[in-house]
Every structure is written in structure tokens, then in C-alpha cells.
VOBA-1610 file (N, C-alpha, C; in pm, whole numbers, padded with zeros to 5 digits, always signed):
BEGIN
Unk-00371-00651-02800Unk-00259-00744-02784Unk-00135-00671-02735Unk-00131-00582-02795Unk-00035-00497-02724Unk+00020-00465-02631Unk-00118-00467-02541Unk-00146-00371-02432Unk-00066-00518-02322Unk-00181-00649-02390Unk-00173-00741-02296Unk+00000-00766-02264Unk+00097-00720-02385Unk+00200-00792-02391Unk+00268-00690-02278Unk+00237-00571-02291Unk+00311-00481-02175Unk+00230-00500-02078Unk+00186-00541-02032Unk+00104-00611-01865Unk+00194-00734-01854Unk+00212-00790-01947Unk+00287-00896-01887Unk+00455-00864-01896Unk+00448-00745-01939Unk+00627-00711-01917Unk+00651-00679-01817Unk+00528-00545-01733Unk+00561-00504-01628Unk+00545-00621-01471Unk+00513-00714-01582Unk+00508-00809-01456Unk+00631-00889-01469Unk+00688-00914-01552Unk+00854-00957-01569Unk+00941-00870-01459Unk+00923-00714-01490Unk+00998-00622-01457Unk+01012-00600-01298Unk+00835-00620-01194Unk+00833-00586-01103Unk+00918-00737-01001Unk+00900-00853-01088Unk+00927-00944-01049Unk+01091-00983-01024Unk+01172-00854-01109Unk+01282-00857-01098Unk+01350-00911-01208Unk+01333-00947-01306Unk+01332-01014-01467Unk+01327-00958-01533Unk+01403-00971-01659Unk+01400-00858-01773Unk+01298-00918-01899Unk+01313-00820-01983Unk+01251-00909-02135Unk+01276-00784-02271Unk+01300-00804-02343Unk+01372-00781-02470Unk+01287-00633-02489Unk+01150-00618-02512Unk+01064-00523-02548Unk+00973-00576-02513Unk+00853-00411-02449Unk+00764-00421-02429Unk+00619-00496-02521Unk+00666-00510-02651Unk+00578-00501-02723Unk+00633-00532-02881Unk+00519-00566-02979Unk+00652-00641-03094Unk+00688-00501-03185Unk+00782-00550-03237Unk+00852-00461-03335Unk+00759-00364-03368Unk+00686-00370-03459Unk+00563-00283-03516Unk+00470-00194-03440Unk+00483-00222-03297Unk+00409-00140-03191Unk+00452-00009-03187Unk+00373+00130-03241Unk+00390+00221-03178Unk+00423+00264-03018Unk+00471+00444-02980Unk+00484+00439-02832Unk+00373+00408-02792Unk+00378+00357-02655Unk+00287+00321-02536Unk+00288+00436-02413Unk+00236+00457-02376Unk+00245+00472-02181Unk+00175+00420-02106Unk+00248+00379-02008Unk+00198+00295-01861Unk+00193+00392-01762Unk+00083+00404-01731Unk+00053+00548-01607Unk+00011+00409-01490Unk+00130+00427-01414Unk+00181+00336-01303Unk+00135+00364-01147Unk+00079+00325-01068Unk+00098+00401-00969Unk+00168+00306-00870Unk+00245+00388-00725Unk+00261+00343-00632Unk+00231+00434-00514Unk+00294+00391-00355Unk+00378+00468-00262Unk+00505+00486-00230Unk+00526+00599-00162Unk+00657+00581-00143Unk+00686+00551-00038Unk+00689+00432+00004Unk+00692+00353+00136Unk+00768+00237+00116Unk+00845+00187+00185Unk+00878-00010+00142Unk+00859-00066+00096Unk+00739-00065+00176Unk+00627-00190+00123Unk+00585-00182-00009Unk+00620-00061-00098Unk+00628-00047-00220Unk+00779-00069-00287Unk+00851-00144-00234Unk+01006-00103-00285Unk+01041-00163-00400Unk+00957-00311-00522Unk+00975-00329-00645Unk+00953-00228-00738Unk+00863-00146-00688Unk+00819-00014-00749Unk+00951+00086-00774Unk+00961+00137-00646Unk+01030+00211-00601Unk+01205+00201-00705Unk+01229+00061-00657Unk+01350+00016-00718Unk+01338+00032-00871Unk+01204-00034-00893Unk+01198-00014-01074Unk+01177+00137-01155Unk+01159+00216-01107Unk+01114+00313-01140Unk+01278+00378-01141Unk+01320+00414-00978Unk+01453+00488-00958Unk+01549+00432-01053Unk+01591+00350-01057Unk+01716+00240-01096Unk+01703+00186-01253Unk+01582+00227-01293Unk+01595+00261-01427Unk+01560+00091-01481Unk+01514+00004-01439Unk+01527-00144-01385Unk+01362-00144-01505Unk+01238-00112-01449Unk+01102-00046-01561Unk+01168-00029-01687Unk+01217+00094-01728Unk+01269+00151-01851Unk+01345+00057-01930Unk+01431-00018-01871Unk+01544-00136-01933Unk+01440-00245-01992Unk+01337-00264-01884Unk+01266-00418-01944Unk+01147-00388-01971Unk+01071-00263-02001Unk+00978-00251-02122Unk+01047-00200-02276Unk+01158-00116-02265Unk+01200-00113-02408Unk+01156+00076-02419Unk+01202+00093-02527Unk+01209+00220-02583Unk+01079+00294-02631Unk+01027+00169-02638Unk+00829+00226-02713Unk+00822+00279-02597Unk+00805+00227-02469Unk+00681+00291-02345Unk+00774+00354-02270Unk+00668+00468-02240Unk+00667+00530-02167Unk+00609+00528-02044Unk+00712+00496-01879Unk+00611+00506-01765Unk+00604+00617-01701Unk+00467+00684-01699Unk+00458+00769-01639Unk+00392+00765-01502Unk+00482+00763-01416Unk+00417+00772-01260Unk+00317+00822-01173Unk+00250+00774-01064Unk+00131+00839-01005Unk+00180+00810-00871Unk+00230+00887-00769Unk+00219+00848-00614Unk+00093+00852-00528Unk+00103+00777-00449Unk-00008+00804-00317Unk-00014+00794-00174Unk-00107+00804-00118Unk-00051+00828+00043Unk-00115+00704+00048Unk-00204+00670+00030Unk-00258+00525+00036Unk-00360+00443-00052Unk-00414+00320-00004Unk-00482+00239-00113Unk-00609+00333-00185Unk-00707+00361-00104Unk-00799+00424-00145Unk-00787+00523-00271Unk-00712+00583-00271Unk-00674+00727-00379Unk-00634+00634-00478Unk-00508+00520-00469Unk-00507+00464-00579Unk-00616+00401-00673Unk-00694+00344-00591Unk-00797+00266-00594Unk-00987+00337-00720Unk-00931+00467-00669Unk-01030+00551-00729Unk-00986+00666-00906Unk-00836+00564-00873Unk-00771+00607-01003Unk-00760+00540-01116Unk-00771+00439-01054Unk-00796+00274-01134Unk-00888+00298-01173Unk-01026+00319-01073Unk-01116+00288-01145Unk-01168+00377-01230Unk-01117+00527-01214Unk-01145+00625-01309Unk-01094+00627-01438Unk-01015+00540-01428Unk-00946+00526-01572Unk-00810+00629-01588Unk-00802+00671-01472Unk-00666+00797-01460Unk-00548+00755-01455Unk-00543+00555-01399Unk-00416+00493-01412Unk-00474+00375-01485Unk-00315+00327-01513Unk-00363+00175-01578Unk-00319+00047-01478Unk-00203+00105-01398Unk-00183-00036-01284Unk-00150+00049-01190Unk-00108-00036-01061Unk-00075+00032-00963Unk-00055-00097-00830Unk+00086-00034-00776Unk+00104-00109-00668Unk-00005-00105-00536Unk-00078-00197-00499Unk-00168-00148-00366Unk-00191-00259-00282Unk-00258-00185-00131Unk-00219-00365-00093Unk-00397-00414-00113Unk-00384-00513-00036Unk-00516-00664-00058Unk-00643-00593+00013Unk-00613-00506+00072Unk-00828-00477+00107Unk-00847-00367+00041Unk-00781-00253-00002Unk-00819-00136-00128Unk-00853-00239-00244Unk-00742-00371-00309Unk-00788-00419-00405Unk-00886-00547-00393Unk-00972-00564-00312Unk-01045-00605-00272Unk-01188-00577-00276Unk-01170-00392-00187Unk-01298-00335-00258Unk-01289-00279-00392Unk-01188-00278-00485Unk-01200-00211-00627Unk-01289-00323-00683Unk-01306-00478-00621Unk-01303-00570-00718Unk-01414-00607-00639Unk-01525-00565-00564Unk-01612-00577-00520Unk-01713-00459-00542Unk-01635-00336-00527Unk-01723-00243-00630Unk-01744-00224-00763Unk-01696-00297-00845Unk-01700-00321-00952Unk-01752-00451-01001Unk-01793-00525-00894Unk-01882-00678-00921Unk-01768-00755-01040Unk-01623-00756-00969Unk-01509-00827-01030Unk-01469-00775-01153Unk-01563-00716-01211Unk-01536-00657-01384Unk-01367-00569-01418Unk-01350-00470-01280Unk-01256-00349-01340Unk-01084-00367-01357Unk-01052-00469-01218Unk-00947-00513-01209Unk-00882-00621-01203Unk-00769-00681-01226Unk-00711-00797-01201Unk-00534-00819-01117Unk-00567-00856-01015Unk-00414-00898-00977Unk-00347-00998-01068Unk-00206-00896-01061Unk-00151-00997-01179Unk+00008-01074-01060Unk-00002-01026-01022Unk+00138-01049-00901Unk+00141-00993-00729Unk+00149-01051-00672Unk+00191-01032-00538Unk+00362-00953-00535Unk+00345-00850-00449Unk+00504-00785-00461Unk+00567-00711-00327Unk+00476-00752-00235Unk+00574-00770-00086Unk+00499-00840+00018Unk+00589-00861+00124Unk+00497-00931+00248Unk+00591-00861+00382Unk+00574-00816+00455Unk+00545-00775+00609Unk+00542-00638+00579Unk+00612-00557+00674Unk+00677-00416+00671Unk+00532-00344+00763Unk+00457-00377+00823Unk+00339-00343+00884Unk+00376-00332+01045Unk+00345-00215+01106Unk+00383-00230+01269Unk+00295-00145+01335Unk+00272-00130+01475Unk+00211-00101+01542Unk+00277-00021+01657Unk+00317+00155+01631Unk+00430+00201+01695Unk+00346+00299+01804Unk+00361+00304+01926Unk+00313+00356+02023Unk+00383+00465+02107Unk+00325+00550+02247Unk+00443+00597+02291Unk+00477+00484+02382Unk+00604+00528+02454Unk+00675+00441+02546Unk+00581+00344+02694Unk+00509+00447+02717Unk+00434+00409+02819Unk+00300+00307+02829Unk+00303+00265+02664Unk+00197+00187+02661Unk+00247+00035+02645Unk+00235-00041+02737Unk+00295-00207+02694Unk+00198-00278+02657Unk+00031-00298+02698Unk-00019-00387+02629Unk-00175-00331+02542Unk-00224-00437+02508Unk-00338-00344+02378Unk-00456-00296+02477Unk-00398-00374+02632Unk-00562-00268+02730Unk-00531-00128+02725Unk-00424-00077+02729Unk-00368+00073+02725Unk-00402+00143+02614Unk-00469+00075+02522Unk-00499+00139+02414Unk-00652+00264+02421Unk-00714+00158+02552Unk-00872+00249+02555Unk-00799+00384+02620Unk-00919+00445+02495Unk-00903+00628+02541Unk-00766+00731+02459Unk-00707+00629+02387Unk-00597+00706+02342Unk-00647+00677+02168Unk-00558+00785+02129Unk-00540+00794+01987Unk-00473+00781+01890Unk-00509+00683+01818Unk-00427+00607+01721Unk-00450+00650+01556Unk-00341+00655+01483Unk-00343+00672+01349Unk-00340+00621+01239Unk-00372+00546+01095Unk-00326+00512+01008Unk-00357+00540+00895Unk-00273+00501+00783Unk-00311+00631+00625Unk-00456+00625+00602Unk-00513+00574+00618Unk-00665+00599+00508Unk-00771+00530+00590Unk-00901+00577+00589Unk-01019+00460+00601Unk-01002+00309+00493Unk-01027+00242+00568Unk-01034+00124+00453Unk-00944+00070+00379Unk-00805+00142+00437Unk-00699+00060+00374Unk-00633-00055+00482Unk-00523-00078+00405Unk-00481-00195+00453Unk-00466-00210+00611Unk-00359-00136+00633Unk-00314-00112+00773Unk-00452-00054+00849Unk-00562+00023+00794Unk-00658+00079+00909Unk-00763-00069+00892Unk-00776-00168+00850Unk-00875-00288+00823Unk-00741-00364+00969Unk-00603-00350+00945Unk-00546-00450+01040Unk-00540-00393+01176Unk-00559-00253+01197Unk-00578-00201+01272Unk-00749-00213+01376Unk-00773-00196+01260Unk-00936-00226+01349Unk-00965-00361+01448Unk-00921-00466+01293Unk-00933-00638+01389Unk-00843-00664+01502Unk-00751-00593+01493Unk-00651-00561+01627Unk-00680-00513+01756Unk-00768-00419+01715Unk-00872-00343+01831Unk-00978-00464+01903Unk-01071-00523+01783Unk-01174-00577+01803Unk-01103-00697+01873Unk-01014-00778+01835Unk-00953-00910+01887Unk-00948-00858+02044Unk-00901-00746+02048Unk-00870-00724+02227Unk-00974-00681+02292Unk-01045-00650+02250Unk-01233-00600+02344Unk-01219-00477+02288Unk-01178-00386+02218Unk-01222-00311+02215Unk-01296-00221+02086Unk-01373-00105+02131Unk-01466-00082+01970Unk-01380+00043+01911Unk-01360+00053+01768Unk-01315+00225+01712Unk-01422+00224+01599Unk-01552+00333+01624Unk-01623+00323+01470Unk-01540+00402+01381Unk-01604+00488+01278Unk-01524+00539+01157Unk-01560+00669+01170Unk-01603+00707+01278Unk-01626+00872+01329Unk-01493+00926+01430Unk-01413+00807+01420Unk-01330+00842+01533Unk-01348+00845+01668Unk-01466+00770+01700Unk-01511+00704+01860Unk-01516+00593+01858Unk-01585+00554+02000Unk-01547+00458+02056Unk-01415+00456+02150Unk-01422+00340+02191Unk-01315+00290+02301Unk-01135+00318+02259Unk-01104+00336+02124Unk-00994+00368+02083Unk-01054+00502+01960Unk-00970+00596+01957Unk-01022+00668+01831Unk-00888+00675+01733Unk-00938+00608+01649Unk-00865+00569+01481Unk-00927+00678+01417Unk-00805+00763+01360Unk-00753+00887+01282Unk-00653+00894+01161Unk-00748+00793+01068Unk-00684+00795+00976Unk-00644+00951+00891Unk-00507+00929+00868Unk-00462+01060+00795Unk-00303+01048+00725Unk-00269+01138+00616Unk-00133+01101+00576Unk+00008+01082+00650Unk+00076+00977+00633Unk+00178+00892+00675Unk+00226+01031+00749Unk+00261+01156+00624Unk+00342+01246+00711Unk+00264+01345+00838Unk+00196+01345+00811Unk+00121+01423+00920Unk+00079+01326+01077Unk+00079+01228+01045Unk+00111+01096+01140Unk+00250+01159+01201Unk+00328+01136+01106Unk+00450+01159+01176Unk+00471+01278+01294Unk+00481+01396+01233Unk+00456+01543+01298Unk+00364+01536+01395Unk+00226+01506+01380Unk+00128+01495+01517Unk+00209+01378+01641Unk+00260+01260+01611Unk+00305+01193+01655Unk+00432+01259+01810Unk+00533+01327+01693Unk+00594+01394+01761Unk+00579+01493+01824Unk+00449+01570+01821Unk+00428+01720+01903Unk+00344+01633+02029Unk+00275+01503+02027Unk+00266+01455+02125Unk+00099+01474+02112Unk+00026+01489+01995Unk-00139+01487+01891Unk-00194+01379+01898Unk-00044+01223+01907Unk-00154+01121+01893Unk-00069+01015+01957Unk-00130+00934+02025Unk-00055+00790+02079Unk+00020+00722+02003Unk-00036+00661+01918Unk+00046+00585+01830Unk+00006+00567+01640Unk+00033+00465+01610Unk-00008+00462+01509Unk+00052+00341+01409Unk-00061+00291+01322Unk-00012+00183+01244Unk-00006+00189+01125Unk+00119+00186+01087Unk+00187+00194+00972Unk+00312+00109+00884Unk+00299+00141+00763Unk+00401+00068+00694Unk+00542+00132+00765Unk+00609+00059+00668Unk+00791+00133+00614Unk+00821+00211+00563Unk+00842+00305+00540Unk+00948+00348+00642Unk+00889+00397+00776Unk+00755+00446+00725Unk+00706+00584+00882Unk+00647+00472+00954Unk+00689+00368+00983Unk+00650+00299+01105Unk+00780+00324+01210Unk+00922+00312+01144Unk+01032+00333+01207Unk+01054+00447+01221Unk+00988+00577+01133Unk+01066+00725+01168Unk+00990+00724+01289Unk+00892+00693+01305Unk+00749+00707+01430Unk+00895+00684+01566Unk+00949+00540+01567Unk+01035+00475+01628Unk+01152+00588+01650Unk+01225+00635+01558Unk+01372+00671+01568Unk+01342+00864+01595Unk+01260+00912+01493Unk+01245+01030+01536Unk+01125+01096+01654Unk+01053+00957+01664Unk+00982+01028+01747Unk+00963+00976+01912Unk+01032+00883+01921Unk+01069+00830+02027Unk+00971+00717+02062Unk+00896+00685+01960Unk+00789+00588+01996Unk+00823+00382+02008Unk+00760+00326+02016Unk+00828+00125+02040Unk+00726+00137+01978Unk+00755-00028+01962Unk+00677-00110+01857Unk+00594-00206+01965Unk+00444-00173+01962Unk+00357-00272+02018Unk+00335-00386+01968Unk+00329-00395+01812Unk+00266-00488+01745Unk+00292-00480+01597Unk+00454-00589+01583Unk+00495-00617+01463Unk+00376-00706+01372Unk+00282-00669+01258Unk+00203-00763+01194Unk+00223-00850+01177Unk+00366-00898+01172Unk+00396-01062+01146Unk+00333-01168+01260Unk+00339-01106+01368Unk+00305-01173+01442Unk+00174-01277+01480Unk+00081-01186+01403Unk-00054-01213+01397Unk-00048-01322+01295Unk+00027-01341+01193Unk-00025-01445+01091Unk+00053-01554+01099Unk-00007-01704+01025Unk+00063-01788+01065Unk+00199-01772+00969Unk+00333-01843+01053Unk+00458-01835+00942Unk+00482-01707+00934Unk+00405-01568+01002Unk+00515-01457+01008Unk+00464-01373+00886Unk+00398-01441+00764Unk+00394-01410+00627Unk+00246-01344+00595Unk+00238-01238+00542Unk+00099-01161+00498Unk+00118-01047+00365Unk+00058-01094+00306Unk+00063-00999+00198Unk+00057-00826+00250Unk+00119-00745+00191Unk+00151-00580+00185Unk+00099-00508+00067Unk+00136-00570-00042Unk+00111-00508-00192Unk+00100-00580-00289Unk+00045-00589-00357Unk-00028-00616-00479Unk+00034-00604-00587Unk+00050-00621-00737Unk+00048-00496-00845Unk-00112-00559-00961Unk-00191-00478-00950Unk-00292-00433-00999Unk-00310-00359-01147Unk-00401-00443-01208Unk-00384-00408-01339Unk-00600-00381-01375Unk-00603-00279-01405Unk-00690-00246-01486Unk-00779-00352-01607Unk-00863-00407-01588Unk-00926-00503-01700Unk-00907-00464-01814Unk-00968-00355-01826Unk-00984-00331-01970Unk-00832-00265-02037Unk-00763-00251-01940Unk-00593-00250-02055Unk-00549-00376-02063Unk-00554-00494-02027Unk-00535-00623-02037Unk-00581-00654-02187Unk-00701-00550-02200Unk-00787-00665-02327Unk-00700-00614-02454
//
């Protein structure tokens, strides 16, 4: 009961809402081993954690202790190891947690951003035929942005398997090393969240091919999640 009552605090908290204590009077300390990124598209996180915003609206029992990541997958394998108890992530990492686990391991308890997804190229490329033969980047196999990346490919004719061939080669790898290859001139473009969709833009001289909003209807698509562990619920 406990547990359940601080799952539903941190869902007060990420939501921007306060609440008195994590947990009733009589509850010993707690810890919430939290995870996020440090990206935008994580920024309830981000905000709750920095700004002290977490700490105020679980109360003095718990303790959150933080987990960063470069992307869904790593979170995803932390969850299920039992190494975290929630974690911000977006909709196809928590998708397969809850498909490799035949629904049992996790539960979305809140939705906690929508866009911040782009498609940043160099200058010389204007449409997605320019894409065959060049090399594109995003954080992880199988996360969010490399699943929107792929149907992006496939919608326009073209193939990227997960060897890094085919007609486009998708190179998934960390946000920052995206960045740096980006700029020594390693890789065409690359699709990414917030912030390193814009440093791609401002420090590295790259445009934006393909804002994600665009693709969905109303502009609107889920980014992140916050994800809670089954069995700390119970």
C-alpha cells in the first residue's frame, strides 16, 4: 500500500501537482530509483528532479534516487531488471517492455510530453529522395525516434535494415556522439529529440527536414511516458 500510494504521488508530482506526503504517517523511508533523459522531451522529469518540485510533493520519507539514459532501450532493461522502479520513456521501448513481458512487468501510469522529435540534415539535402546512400543517426535500435525514423524511410521507398544497410544506413548511437560525428562531417543527418535535434541545427550547421509533428494528425504524438514497474504498484 505504500508503495501504491507513492506511485500515485509521483504521478501528482510529474503532472505538476503537489500532495501533502508520499505515504501515511507511519510509513518508514522509501526510495524511488527514477529514471529519465536528459533531453526535453524529458523536461517534467528534468524540472522535478532540478527544482526540487519531486522532493516537495513526495515528503521527507522518500528518497529519489536518479538513473539517466541515452535512450529507451537501457531504460527499458532496467525496469525490467528490477534496477529501477519507474522511469520516464517514450511509447515503443514501453511497448516492447510490455510485450516482452506478456503485459505482466509494467504499467503506464501518465503520458508526460508530446512533440520535440525532428529530422535534422545537412544543408544540401531538401527532400527524403536525397536520403538514398547517405547516413543517418538516432539514439538506439528500437527506440522511439529510430521506429519513426525507419517508417519515414519506408513511407518514401526506401529500405534501412538493422545492420546498417540498405538504401539509407541508420546508425543508431548516443545523442552526443551524433552530435560530434555530425559536425566533423561522419554522418548526414539524424533524428532526434530536444535539445540535440537543435544543437545538430545551431552548432552544426545542419536544417530541419522533417519536424514529427507533421506526420500526425493535429500536430500531436506522444514523446514520453512515465512508467511504473508492476510489482512496486502492488
Amino acid at each position: 500500500m505504500r508503495q501504491l500510494l507513492l506511485a500515485a504521488t509521483v504521478l501528482l508530482a510529474a503532472c505538476g501537482t503537489t500532495a501533502q506526503s508520499a505515504a501515511p504517517n507511519d510509513a518508514g523511508p522509501l526510495t524511488l530509483r527514477l529514471g529519465f533523459f536528459p533531453n526535453l522531451t524529458h523536461a517534467p522529469a528534468l524540472a522535478g528532479v532540478d527544482n526540487g518540485l519531486f522532493a516537495a510533493a513526495l515528503g521527507s520519507n522518500v528518497t529519489v534516487e536518479t538513473h539517466t539514459f541515452n535512450a529507451g532501450g537501457d531504460a527499458v532493461t532496467a525496469l525490467l531488471s528490477g534496477s529501477i522502479d519507474a522511469s520516464f520513456v517514450g511509447p515503443n521501448p514501453t511497448t516492447n517492455a510490455f510485450v516482452q513481458s506478456h503485459g505482466q512487468a509494467i504499467r503506464v501510469i501518465a503520458g508526460a510530453t508530446s512533440g520535440g522529435a525532428l529530422l535534422v540534415v545537412k544543408p544540401g539535402i531538401t527532400q527524403a529522395s536525397q536520403l538514398k546512400g547517405k547516413r543517418i543517426a538516432d539514439p538506439q535500435l528500437g527506440g522511439t525516434q529510430d521506429v519513426a525514423l525507419r517508417w519515414y524511410l519506408r513511407s518514401n521507398g526506401l529500405r534501412a535494415d538493422t545492420a546498417g544497410g540498405g538504401d539509407v544506413s541508420v546508425l543508431p548511437q548516443d545523442n552526443s556522439q551524433t552530435l560530434t560525428a555530425f559536425k566533423q562531417g561522419q554522418l548526414d543527418g539524424a533524428w532526434l529529440p530536444e535539445p540535440w535535434a537543435g544543437r545538430l541545427v545551431i552548432e552544426g550547421g545542419g536544417k530541419v527536414l522533417v519536424d514529427e509533428r507533421d506526420l500526425w494528425p493535429g500536430g500531436r504524438f506522444v514523446t514520453t511516458n512515465l512508467v511504473v514497474r508492476s510489482d512496486f504498484l502492488r
